[in-house]
C-alpha positions as protocol buffer text, in pm:
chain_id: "A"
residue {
  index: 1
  type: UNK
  ca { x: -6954 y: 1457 z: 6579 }
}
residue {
  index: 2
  type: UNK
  ca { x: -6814 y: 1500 z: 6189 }
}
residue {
  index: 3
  type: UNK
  ca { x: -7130 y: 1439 z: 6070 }
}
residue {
  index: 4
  type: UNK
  ca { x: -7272 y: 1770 z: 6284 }
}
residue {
  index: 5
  type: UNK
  ca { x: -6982 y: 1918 z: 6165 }
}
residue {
  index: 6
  type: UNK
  ca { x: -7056 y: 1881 z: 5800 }
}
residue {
  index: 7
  type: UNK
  ca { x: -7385 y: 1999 z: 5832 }
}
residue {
  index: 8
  type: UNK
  ca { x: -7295 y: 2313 z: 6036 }
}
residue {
  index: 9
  type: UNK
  ca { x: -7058 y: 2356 z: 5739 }
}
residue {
  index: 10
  type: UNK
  ca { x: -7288 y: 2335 z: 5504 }
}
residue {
  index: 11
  type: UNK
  ca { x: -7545 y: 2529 z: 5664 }
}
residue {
  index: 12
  type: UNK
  ca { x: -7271 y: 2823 z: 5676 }
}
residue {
  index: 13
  type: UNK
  ca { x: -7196 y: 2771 z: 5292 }
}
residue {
  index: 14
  type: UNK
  ca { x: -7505 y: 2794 z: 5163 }
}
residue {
  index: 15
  type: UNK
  ca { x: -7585 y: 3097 z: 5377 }
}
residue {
  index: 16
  type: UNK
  ca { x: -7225 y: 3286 z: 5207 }
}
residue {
  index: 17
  type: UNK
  ca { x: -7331 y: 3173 z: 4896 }
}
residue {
  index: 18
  type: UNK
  ca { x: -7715 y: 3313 z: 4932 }
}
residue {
  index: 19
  type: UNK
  ca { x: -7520 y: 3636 z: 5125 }
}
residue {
  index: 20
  type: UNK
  ca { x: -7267 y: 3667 z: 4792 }
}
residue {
  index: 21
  type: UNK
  ca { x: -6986 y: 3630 z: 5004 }
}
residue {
  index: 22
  type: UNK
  ca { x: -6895 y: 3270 z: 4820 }
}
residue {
  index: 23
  type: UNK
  ca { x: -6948 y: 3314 z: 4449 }
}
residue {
  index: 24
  type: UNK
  ca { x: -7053 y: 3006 z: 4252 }
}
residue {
  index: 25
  type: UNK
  ca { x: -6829 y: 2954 z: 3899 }
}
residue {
  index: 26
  type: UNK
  ca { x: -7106 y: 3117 z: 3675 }
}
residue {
  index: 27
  type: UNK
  ca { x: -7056 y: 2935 z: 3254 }
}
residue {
  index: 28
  type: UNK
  ca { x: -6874 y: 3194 z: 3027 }
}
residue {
  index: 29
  type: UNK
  ca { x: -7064 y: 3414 z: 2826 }
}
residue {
  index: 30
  type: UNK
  ca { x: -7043 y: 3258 z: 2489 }
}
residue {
  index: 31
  type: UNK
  ca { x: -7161 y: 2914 z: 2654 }
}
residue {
  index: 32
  type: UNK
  ca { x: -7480 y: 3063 z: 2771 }
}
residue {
  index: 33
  type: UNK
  ca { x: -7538 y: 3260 z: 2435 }
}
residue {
  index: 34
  type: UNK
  ca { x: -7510 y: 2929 z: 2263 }
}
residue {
  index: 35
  type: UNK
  ca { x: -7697 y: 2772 z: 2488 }
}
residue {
  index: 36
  type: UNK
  ca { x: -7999 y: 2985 z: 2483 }
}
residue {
  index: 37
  type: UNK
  ca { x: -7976 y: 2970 z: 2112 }
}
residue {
  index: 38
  type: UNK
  ca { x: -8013 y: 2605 z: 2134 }
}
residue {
  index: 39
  type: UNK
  ca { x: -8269 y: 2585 z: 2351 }
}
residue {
  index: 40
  type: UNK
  ca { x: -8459 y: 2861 z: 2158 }
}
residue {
  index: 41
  type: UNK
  ca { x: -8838 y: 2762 z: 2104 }
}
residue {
  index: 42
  type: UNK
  ca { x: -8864 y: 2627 z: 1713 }
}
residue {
  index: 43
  type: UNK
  ca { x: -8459 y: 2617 z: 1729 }
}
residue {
  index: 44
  type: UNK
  ca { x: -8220 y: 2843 z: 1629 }
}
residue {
  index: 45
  type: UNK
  ca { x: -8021 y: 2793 z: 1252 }
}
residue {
  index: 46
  type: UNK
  ca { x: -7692 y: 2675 z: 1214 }
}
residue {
  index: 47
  type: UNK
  ca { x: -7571 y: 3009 z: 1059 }
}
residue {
  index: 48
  type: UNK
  ca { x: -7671 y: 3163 z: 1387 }
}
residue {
  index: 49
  type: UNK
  ca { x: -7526 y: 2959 z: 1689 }
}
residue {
  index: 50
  type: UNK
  ca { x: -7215 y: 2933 z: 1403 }
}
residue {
  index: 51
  type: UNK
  ca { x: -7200 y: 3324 z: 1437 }
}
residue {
  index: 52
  type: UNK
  ca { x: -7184 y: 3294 z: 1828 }
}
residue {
  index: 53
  type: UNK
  ca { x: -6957 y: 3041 z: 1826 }
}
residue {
  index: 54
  type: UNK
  ca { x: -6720 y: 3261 z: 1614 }
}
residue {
  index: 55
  type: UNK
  ca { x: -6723 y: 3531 z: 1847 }
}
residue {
  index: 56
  type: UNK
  ca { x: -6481 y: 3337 z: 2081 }
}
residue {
  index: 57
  type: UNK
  ca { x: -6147 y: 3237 z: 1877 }
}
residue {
  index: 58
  type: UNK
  ca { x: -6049 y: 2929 z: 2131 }
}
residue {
  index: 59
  type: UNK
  ca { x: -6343 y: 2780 z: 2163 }
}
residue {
  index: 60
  type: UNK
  ca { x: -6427 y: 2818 z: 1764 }
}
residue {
  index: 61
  type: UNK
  ca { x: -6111 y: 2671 z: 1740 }
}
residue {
  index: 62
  type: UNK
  ca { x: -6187 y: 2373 z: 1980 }
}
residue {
  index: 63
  type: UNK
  ca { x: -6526 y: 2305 z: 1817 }
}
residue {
  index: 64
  type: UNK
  ca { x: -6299 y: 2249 z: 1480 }
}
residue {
  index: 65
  type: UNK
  ca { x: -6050 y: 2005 z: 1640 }
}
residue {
  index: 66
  type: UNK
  ca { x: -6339 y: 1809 z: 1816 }
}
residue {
  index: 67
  type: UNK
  ca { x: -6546 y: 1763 z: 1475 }
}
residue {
  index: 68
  type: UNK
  ca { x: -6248 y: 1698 z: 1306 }
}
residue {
  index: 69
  type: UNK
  ca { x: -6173 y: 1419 z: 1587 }
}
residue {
  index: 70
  type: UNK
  ca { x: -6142 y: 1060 z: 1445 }
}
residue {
  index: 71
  type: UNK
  ca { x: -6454 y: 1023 z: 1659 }
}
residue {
  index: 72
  type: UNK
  ca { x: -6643 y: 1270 z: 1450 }
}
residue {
  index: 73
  type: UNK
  ca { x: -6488 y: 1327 z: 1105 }
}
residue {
  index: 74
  type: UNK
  ca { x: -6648 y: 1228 z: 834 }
}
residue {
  index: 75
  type: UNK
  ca { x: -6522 y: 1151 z: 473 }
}
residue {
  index: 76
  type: UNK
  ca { x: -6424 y: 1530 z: 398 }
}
residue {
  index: 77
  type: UNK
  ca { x: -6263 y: 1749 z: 705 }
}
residue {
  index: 78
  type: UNK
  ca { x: -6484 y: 2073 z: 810 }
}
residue {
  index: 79
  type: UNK
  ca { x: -6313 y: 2404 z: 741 }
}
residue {
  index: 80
  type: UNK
  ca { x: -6636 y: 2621 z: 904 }
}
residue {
  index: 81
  type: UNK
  ca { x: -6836 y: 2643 z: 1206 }
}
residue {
  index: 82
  type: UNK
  ca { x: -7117 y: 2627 z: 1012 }
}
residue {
  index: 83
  type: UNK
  ca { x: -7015 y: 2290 z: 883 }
}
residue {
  index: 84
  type: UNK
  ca { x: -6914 y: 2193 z: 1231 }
}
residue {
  index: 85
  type: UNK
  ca { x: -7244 y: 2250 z: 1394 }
}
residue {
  index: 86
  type: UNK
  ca { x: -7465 y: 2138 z: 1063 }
}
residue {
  index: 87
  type: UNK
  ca { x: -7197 y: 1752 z: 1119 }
}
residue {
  index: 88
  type: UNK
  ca { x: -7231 y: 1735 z: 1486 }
}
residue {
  index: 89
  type: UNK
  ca { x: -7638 y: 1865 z: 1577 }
}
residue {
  index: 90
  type: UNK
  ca { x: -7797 y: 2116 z: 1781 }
}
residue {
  index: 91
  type: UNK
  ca { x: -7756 y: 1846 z: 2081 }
}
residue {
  index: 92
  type: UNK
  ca { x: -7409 y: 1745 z: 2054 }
}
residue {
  index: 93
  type: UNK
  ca { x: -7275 y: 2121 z: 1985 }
}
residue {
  index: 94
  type: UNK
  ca { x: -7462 y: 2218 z: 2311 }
}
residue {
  index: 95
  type: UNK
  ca { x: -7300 y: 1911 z: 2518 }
}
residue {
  index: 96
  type: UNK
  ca { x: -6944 y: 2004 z: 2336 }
}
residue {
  index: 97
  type: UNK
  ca { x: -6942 y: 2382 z: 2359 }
}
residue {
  index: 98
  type: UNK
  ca { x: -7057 y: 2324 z: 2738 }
}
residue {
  index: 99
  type: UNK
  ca { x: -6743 y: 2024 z: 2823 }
}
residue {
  index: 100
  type: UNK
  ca { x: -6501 y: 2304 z: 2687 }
}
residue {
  index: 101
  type: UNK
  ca { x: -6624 y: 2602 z: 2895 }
}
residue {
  index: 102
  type: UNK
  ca { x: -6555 y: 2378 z: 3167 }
}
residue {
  index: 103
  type: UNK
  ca { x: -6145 y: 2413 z: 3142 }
}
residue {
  index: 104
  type: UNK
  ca { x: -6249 y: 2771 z: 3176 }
}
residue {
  index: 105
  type: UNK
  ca { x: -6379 y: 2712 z: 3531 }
}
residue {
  index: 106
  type: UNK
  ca { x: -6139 y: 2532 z: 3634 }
}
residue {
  index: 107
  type: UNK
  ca { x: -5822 y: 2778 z: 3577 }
}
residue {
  index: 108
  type: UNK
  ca { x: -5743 y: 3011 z: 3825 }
}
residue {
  index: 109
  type: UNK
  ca { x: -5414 y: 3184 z: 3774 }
}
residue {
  index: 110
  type: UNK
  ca { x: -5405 y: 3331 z: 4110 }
}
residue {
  index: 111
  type: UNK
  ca { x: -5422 y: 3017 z: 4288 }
}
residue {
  index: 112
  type: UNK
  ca { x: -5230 y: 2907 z: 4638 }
}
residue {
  index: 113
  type: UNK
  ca { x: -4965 y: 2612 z: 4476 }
}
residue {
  index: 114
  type: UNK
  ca { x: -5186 y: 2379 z: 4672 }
}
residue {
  index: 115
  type: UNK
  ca { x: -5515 y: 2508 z: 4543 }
}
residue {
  index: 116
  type: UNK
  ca { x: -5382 y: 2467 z: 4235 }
}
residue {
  index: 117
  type: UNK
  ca { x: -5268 y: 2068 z: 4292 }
}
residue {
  index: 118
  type: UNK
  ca { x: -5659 y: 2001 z: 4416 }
}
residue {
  index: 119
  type: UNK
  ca { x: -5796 y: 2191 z: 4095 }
}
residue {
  index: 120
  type: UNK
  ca { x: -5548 y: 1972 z: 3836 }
}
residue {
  index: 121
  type: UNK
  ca { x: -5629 y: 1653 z: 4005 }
}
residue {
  index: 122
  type: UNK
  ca { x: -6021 y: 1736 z: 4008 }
}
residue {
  index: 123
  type: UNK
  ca { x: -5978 y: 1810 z: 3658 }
}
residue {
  index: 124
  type: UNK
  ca { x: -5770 y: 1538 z: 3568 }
}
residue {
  index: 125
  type: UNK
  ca { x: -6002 y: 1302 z: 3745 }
}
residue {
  index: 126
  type: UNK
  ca { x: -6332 y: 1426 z: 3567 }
}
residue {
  index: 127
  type: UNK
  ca { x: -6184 y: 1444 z: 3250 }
}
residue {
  index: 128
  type: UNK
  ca { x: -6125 y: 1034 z: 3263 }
}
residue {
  index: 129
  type: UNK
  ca { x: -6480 y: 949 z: 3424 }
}
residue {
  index: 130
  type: UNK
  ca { x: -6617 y: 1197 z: 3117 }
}
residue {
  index: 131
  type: UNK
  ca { x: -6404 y: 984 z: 2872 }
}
residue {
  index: 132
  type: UNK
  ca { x: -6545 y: 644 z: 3042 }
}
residue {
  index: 133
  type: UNK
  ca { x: -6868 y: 782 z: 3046 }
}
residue {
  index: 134
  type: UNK
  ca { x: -6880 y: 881 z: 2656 }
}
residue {
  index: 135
  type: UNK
  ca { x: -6782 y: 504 z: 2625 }
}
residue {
  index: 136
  type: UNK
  ca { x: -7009 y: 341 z: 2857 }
}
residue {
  index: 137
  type: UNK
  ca { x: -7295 y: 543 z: 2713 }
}
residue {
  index: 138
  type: UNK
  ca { x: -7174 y: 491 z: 2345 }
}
residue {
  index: 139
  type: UNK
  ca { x: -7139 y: 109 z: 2433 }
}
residue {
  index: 140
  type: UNK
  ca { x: -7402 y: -37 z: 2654 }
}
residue {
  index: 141
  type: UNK
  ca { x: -7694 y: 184 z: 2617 }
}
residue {
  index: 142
  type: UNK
  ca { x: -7884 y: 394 z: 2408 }
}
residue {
  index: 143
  type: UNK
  ca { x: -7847 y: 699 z: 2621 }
}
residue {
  index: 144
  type: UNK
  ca { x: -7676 y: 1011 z: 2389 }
}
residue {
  index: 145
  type: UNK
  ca { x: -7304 y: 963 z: 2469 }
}
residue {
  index: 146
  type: UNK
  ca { x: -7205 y: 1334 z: 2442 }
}
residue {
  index: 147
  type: UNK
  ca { x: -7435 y: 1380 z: 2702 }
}
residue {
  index: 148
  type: UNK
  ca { x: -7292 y: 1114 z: 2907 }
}
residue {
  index: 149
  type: UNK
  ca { x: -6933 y: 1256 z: 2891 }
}
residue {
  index: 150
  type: UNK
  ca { x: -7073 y: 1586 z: 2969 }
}
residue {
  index: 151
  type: UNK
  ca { x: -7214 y: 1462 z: 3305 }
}
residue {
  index: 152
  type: UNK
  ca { x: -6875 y: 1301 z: 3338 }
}
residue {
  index: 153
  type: UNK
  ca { x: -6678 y: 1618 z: 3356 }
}
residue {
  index: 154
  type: UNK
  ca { x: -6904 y: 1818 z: 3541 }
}
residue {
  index: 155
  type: UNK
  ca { x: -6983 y: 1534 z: 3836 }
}
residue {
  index: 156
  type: UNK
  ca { x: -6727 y: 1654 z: 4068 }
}
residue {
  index: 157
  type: UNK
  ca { x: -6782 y: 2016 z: 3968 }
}
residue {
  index: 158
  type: UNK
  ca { x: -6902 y: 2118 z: 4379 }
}
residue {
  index: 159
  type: UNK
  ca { x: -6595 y: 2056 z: 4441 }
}
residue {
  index: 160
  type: UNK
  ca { x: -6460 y: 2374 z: 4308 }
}
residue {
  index: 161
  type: UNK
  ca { x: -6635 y: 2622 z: 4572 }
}
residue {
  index: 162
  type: UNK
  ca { x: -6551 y: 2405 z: 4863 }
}
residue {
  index: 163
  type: UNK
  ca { x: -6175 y: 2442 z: 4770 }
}
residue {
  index: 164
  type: UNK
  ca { x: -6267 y: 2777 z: 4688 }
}
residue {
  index: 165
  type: UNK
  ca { x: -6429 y: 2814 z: 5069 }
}
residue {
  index: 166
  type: UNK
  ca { x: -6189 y: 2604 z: 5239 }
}
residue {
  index: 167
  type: UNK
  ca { x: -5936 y: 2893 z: 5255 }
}
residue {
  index: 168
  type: UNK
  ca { x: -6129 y: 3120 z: 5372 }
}
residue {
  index: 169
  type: UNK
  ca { x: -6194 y: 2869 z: 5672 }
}
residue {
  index: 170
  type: UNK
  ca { x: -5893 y: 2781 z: 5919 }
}
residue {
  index: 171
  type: UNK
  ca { x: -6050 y: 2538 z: 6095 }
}
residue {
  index: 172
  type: UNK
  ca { x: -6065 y: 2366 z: 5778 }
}
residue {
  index: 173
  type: UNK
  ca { x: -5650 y: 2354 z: 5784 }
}
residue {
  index: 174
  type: UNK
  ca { x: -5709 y: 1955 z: 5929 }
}
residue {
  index: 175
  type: UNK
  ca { x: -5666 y: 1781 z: 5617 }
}
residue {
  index: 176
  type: UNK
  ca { x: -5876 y: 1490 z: 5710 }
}
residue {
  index: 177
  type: UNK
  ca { x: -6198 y: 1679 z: 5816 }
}
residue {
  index: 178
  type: UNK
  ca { x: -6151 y: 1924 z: 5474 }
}
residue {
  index: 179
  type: UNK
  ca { x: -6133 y: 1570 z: 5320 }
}
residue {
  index: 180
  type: UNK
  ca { x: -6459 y: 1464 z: 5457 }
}
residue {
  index: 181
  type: UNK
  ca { x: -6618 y: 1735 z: 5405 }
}
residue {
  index: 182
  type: UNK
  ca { x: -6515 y: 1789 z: 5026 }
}
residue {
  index: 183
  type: UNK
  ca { x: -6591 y: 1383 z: 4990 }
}
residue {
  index: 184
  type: UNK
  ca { x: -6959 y: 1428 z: 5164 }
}
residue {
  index: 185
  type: UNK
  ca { x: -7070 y: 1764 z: 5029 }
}
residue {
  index: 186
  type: UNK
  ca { x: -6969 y: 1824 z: 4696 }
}
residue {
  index: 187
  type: UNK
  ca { x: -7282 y: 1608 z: 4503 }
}
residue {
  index: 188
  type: UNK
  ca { x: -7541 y: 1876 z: 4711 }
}
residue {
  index: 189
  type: UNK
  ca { x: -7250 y: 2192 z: 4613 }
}
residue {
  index: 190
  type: UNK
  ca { x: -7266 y: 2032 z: 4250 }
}
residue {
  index: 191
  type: UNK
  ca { x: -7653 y: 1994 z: 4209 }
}
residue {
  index: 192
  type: UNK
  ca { x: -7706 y: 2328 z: 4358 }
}
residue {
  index: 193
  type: UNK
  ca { x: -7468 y: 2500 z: 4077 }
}
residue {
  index: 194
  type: UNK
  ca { x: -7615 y: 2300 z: 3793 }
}
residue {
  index: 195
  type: UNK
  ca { x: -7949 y: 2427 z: 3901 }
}
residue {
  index: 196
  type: UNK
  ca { x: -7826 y: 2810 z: 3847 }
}
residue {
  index: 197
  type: UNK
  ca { x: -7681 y: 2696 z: 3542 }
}
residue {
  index: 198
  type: UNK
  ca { x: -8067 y: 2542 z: 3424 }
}
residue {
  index: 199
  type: UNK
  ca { x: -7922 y: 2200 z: 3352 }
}
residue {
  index: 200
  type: UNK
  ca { x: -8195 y: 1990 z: 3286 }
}
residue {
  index: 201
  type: UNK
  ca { x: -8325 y: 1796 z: 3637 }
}
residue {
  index: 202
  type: UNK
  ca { x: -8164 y: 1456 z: 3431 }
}
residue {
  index: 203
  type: UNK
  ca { x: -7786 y: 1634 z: 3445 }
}
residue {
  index: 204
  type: UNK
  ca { x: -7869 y: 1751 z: 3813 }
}
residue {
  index: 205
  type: UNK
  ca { x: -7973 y: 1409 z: 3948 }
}
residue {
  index: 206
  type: UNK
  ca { x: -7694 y: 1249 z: 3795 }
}
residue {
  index: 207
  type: UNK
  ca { x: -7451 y: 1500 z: 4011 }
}
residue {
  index: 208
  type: UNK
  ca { x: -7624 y: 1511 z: 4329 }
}
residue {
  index: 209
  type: UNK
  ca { x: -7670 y: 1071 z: 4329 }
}
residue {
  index: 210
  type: UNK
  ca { x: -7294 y: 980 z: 4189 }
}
residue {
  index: 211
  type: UNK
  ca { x: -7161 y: 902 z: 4477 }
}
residue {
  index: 212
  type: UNK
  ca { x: -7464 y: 710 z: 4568 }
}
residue {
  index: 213
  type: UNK
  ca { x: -7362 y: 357 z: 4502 }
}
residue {
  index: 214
  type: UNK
  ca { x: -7714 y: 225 z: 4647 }
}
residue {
  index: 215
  type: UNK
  ca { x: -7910 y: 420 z: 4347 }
}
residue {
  index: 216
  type: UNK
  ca { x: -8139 y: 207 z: 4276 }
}
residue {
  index: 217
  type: UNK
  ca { x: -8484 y: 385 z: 4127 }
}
residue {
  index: 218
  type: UNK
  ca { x: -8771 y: 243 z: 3995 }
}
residue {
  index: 219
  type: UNK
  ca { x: -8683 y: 395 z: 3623 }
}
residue {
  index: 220
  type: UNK
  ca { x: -8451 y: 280 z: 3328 }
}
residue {
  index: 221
  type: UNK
  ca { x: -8101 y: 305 z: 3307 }
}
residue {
  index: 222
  type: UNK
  ca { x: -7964 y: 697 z: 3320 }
}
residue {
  index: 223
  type: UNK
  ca { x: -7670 y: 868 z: 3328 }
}
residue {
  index: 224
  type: UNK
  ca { x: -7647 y: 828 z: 3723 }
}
residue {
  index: 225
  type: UNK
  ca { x: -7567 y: 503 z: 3631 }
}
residue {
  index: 226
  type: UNK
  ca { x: -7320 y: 569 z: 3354 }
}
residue {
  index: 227
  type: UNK
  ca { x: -7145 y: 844 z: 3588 }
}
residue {
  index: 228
  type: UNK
  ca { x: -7154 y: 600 z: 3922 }
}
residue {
  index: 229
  type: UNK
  ca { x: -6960 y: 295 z: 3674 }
}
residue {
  index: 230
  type: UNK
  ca { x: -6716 y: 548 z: 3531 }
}
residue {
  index: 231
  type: UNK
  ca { x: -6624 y: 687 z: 3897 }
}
residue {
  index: 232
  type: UNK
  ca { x: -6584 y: 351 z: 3984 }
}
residue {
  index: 233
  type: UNK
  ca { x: -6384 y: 254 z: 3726 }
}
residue {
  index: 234
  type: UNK
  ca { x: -6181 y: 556 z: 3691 }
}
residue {
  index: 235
  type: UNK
  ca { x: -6017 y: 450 z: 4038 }
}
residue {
  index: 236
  type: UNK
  ca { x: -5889 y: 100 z: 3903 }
}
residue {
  index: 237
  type: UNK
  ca { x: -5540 y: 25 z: 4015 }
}
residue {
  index: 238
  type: UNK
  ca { x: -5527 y: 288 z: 4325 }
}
residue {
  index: 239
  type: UNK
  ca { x: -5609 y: 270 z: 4702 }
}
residue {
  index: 240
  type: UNK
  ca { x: -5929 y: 472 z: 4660 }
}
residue {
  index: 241
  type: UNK
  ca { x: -6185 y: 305 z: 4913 }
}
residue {
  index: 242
  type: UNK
  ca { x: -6460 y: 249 z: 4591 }
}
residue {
  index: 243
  type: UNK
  ca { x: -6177 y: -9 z: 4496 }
}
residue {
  index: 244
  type: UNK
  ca { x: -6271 y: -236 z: 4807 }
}
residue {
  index: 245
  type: UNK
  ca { x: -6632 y: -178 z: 4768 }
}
residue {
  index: 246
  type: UNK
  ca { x: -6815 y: -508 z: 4649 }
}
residue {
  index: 247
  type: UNK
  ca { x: -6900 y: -391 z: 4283 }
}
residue {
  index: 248
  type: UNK
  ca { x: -7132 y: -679 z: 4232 }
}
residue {
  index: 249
  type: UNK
  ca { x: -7362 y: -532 z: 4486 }
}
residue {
  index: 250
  type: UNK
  ca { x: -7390 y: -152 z: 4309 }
}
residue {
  index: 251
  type: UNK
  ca { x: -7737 y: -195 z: 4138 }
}
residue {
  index: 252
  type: UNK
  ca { x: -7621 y: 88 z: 3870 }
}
residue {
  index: 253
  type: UNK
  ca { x: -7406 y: -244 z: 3696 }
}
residue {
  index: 254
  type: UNK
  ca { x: -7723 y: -407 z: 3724 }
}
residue {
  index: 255
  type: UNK
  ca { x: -7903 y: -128 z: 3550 }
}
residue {
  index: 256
  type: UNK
  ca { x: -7654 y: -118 z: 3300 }
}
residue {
  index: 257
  type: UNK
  ca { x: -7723 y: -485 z: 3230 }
}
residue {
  index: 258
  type: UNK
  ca { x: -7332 y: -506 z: 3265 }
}
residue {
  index: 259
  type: UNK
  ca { x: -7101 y: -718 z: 3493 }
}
residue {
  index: 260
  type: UNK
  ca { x: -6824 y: -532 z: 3668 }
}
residue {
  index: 261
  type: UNK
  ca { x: -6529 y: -771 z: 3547 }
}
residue {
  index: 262
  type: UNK
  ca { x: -6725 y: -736 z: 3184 }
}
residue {
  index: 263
  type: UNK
  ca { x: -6677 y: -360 z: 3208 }
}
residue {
  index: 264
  type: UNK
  ca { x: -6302 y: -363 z: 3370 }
}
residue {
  index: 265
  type: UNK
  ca { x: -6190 y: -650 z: 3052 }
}
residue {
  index: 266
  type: UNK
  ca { x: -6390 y: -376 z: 2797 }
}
residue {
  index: 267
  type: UNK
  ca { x: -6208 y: -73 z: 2894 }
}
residue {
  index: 268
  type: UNK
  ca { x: -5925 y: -232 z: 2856 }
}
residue {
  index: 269
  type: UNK
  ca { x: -5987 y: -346 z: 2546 }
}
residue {
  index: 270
  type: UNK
  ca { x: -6121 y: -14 z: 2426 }
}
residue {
  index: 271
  type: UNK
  ca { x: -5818 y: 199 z: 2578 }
}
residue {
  index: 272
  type: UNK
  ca { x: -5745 y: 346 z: 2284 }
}
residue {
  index: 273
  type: UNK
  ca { x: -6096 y: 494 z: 2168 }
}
residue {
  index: 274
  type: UNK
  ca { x: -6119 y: 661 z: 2570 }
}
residue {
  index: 275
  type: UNK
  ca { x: -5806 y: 734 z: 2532 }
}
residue {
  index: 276
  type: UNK
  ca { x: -5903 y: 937 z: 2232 }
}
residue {
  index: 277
  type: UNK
  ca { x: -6212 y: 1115 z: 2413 }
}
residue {
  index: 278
  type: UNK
  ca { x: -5966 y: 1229 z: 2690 }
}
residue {
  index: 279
  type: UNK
  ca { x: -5760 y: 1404 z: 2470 }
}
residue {
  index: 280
  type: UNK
  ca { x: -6017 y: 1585 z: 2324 }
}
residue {
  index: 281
  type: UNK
  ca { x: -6147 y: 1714 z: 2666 }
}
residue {
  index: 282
  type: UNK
  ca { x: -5721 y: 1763 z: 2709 }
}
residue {
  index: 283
  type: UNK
  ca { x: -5656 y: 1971 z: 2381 }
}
């Protein structure tokens, strides 16, 4: 019966949001410029994507703290955004600039208290599976790791217009089915907005399959498997039900060519370094 439910529910979202009466979170204007400067046949210079950088003070001033980062810094510290996006590459600036647009989305002053406690504990959450991801990416494969911990903050981003729907729905007041409903749907919500954003069909996958713990394609390793290990990880030490699944039997560890207690004993280990990453999603 709650799986009819879920798809009459989704069926009636997807109709608002095609109606404009549910608005998906849309990337701030600098982000795209950037973007689109980055993605610009033949590339774009450094001087330029520094100049739209500069137009926004707090993320200008991000981009600085992040490339001055002990993850990033090299023997001198960088002064410029020039300098910043020359040290870090087209690739990474477009993966940073893009994780820091994402605090933007997920602030909403105007918020019910209790919309507000869902949004900080979505953001809280992605902001460790983005940190686990950089380091599981960074570690174990050869995938770009910036890229990974992107993917790691935005993997729960359908989320946001569920909550977002949810009060505009009383029959969605029964915790447990909004529960079920936010748990089933928000991979398809998430996909669907990365699509509007033009994510690359790579980014989108890994959304849409990360709560997929049977993912088992006939491909390499990707960042569906870096984001399904850092979800799973990122739940160590609570009652979440992914705690009492059988990790040995996720094929994304497989993929990986890593061994769940081998990943559990190296995050430990490395605590400090994702530690580290968090903050600078944090800052």
């Amino acid at each position: 019966m709650l799986s009819a439910s879920i798809e009459e529910f989704w069926q009636e979202l997807i109709a608002d949001i095609k109606s404009n009466k549910l608005i998906l979170p849309g990337l701030p204007e600098v982000t795209l410029r950037v973007r689109k400067l980055l993605d610009a046949k033949g590339g774009a210079t450094a001087s330029k994507i520094a100049t739209a950088i500069s137009a926004d003070a707090v993320l200008s001033t991000r981009l600085l703290r992040v490339v001055n980062s002990p993850l990033y810094r090299g023997a001198n510290p960088i002064e410029d955004i020039r300098g910043a996006v020359t040290r870090l590459g087209n690739a990474n600036v477009r993966n940073i600039v893009t994780s820091l647009a994402m605090e933007q989305i997920y602030q909403d002053r105007v918020a019910s208290p209790e919309k507000k406690r869902l949004l900080a504990h979505n953001r809280e959450h992605s902001m460790i599976v983005a940190a686990l991801s950089w380091f599981i990416a960074n570690r174990y494969t050869r995938l770009n790791a910036e890229e990974a911990m992107l993917v790691g903050l935005i993997h729960d981003i359908g989320k946001l217009p569920i909550i977002e729907y949810a009060e505009l729905a009383p029959e969605l007041a029964d915790k447990a089915v909004f529960q079920r409903l936010l748990e089933v749907l928000h991979p398809r919500v998430g996909a669907l907005m990365l699509r509007s954003w033009k994510f690359s069909p790579e980014l989108v996958a890994a959304v849409a399959e990360h709560e997929n713990f049977n993912h088992n394609p006939d491909t390499p390793a990707s960042y569906t498997d870096v984001v399904i290990v850092a979800n799973l990880l990122s739940h160590i030490g609570s009652d979440h039900p992914c705690t009492r699944l059988d990790w040995s039997t996720v094929p994304a560890f497989n993929r990986l060519k890593l061994r769940p207690e081998e990943s559990i004993d190296a995050m430990k280990n490395a605590r400090g370094q994702i530690n580290e990453v968090k903050q600078l999603l944090a800052a």
